[in-house]
C-alpha positions in Angstrom: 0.0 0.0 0.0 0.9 3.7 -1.1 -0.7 6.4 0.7 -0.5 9.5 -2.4 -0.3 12.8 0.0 -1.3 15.9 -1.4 -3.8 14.8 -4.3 -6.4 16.4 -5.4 -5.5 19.7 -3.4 -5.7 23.3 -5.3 -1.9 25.1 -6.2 -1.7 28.3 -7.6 0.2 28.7 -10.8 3.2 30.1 -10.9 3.5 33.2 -13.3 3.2 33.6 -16.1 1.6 30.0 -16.2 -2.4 30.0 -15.9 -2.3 26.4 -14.8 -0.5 23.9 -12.9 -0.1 19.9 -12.9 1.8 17.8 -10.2 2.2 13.9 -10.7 2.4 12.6 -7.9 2.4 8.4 -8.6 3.1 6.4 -11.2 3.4 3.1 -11.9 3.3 1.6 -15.6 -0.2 1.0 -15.5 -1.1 4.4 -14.3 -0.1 7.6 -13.1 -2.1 9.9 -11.1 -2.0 13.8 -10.5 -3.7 17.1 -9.3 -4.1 19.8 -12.1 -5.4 23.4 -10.9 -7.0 26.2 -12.6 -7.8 29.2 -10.8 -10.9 30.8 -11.5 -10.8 32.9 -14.8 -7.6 30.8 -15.8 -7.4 28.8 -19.0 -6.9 25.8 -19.9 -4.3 24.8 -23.0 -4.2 21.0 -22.4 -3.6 19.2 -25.4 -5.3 15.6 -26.4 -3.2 13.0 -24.7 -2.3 9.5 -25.7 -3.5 7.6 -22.7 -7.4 6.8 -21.4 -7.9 9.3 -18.4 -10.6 10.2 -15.5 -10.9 13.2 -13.7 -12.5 13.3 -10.4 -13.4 17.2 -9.5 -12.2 17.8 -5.9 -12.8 21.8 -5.4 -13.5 24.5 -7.5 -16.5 24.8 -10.4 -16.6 25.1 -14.4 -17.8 23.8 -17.2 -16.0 21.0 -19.1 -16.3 20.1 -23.2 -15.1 17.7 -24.8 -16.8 16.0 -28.7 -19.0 19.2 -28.8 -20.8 18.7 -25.6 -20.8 20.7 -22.8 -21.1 19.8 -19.1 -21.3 21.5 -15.6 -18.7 20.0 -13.0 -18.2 20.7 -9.2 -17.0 18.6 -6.6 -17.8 14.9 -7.1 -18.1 15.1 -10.3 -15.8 12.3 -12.2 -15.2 12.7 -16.2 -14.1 9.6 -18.7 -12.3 11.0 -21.4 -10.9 8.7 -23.9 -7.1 8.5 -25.4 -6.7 11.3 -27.8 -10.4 13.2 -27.0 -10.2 16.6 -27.8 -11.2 18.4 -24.2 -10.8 21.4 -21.5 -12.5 23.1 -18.8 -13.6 26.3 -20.0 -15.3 29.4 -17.8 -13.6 28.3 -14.5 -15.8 30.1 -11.7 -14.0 29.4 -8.7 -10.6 27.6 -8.1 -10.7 24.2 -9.6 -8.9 21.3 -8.6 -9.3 18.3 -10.5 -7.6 14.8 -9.6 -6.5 13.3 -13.0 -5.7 9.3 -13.6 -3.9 7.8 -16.6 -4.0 4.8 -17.9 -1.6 3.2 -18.6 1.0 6.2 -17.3 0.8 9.5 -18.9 3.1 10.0 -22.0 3.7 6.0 -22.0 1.8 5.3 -25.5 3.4 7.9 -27.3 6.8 6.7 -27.6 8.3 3.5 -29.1 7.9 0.4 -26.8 11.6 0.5 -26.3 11.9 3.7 -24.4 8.2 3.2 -22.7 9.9 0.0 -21.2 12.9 1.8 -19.7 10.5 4.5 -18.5 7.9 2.1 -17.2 11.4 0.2 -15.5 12.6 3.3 -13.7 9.1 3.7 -12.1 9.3 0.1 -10.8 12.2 0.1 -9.6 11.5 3.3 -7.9 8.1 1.6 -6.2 10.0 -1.2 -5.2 12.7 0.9 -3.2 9.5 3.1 -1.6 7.9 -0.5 -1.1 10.9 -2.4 0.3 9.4 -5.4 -2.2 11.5 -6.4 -5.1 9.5 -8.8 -6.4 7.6 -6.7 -9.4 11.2 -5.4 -10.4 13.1 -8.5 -10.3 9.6 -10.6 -12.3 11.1 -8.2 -15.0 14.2 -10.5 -15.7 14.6 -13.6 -17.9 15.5 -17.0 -15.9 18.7 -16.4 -17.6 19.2 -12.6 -17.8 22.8 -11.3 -17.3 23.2 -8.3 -15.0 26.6 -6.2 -14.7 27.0 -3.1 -12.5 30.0 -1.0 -13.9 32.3 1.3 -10.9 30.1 0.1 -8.0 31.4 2.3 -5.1 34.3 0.3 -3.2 33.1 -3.3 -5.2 34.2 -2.2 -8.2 32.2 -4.4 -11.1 29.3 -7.0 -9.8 27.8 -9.6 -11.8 24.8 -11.7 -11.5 24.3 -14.6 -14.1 20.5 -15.5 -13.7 17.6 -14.2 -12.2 18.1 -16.5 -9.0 21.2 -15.2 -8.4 20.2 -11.0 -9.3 16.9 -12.2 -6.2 20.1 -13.1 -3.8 21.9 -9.7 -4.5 18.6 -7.7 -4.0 17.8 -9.5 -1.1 21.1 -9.1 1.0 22.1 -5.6 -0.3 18.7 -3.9 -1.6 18.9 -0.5 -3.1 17.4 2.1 -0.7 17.6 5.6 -3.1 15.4 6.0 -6.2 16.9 7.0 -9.6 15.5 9.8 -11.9 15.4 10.0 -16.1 18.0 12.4 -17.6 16.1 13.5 -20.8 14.8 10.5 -22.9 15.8 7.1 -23.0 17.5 6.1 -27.0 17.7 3.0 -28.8 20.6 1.4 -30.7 20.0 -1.5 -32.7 18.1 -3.1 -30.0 19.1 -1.7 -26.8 17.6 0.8 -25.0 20.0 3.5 -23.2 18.9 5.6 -20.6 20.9 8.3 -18.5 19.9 8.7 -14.6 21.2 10.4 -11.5 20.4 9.1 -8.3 18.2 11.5 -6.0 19.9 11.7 -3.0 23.2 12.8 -4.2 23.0 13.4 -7.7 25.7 10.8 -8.9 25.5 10.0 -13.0 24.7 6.7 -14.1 24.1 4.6 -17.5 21.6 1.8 -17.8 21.1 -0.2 -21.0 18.9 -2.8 -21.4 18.7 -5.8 -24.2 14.9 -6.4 -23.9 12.7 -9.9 -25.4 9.7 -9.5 -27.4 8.2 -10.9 -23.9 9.6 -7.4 -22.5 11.6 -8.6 -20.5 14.9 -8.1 -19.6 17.8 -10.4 -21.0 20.8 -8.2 -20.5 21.1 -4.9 -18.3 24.3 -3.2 -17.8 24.5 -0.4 -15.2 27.4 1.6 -15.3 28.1 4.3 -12.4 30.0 8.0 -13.1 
């Protein structure tokens, strides 16, 4: 269990912005977020790529989307498909709107390559917040090869099998989360993605060989 603090609570925009959006979960499946629009703002949202509800938590407007308009207030909760043209228009008092993607926002507009390091990242950063490794390490072929590059005072580690990755995880687990630096990119079949780690902002390189199963045969992690 997750408890998501601070969803679905108004923010004022930051000038010269007249909105603003917070994620604040995701998970490849879905993602979640507040988006605020104080009254008289606008809203410029674009058609996204993913399925999404919105469930109304404060404020008043009207909403259109497919040439129909609506009248929402708190409570009210809004379907609007993948790539639904749509906005709140004539925002009479502070609106704050809690906002669900599925599957995570962003995640089916890019190739299935870099969706899969992006959707990767956001397990293995669950499964740090968790403390449970099993989702991340159910990511791994039986025989997957794992090599971590300049490992602080270890120098290079290697795990043949996904047996023996379970072992390393279990005795030594990760306890920081790692963040994207700009988009992952393929090369003839792997996908490489640049990361930093939160607490301290070290560099790092990931690069993944991944099945048509998606999952992961070969990973190499090397550390700055």
């Amino acid at each position: 269990m997750q408890v998501i603090g601070g969803a679905g609570k108004f923010s004022q925009p930051k000038v010269p912005f007249d909105t603003h959006w917070t994620e604040h979960f995701r998970v490849p499946a879905l993602s979640v977020g507040t988006y605020s629009i104080p009254v008289g703002g606008t809203d410029d949202q674009d058609p996204h790529t993913e399925d999404e509800i919105y469930v109304i938590t404060a404020g008043r407007s009207g909403f259109v989307a497919s040439g129909r308009r609506v009248e929402v207030g708190p409570g009210s909760v809004i379907y609007v498909a993948a790539g639904e043209v749509h906005k709140f228009v004539d925002i009479a008092e502070d609106l704050a709107v809690l906002v669900l993607f599925a599957p995570a926002e962003g995640s089916a507009s890019v190739p299935r390559l870099t969706a899969f390091a992006m959707e990767h990242i956001a397990v293995f950063n669950a499964a740090v917040t968790r403390r449970d490794f099993g989702p991340l390490l159910a990511r791994f072929t039986n025989d997957a090869l794992v090599r971590f590059e300049n490992v602080p005072v270890a120098g290079v580690l290697e795990f043949s099998g996904r047996d023996a990755l379970t072992a390393a995880y279990g005795t030594n687990p990760p306890d920081d989360e790692i963040e994207l630096v700009g988009d992952p990119a393929e090369d003839d079949g792997t996908v490489v993605a640049d990361f930093v780690w939160k607490r301290d902002r070290s560099p790092g390189v990931m690069k993944l060989t991944v099945t048509d199963d998606n999952l992961i045969s070969r990973m190499l992690v090397t550390f700055s």
